[in-house]
N, C-alpha and C positions, 0 to 999 in steps of 0.2 A: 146713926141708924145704918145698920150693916144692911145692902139690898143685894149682896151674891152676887150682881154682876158690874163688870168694869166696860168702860168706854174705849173703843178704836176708832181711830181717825182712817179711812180708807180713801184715800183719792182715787177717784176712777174716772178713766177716757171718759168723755160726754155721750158717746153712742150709747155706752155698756150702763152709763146715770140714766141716760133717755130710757132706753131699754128695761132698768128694771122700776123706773117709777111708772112704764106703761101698764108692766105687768100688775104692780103693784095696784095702779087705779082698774084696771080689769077686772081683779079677784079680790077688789074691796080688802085688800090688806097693807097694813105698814109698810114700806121699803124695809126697813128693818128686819123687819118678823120676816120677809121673804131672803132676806141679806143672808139673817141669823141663821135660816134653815140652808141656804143652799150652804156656808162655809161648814154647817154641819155635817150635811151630808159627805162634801167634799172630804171633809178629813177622817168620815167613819171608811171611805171607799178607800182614802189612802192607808190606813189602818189596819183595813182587815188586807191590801195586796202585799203590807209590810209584813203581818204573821205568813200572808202563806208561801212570800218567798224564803222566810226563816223556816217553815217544814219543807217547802222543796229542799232548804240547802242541809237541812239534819237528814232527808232522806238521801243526798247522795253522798252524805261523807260517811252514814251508816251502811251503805249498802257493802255487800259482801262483808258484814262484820257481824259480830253475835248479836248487837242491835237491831240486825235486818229483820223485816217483817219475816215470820215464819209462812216458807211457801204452800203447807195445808191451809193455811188458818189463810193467806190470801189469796188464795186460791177458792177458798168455803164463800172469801166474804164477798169477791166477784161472783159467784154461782148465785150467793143470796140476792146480790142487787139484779141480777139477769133475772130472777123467779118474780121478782116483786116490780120494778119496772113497769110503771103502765103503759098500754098498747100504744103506740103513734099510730096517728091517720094520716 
């Protein structure tokens, strides 16, 4: 029987085992289920700063070349986001 997911052995310092079996008895859930989400979390946050220093580094080796954003059209799309912007208090 195939069940999709595989086993990790994870040793962890006793504070940070203390620490999430606390949390885990607080919010009535698995050490696991809370494990499973935070390394999830963890790697969608490294994931999405991995794309966006890949568009930082296309936009500076694009810049000054026919690639480069067209200065009307970035120009248009700063003016759009300044119109639509909701008010700060």
């Amino acid at each position: 029987m195939v069940t999709g997911k595989r086993n990790l052995h994870v040793p962890l310092p006793e504070d940070l085992y203390d620490r999430l079996r606390a949390e885990a008895t607080r919010c009535r859930e698995p050490a696991t289920e809370l494990a499973r989400e935070a390394i999830d979390a963890w790697l969608r946050e490294r994931e999405a700063r991995a794309l966006a220093d890949a568009i930082r580094a296309y936009a500076e080796e694009a810049a000054g070349t026919p690639a480069d954003l067209d200065e009307e059209l970035g120009a248009a799309g700063v003016e759009h986001l300044l119109e639509t912007e909701a008010p700060r208090r």
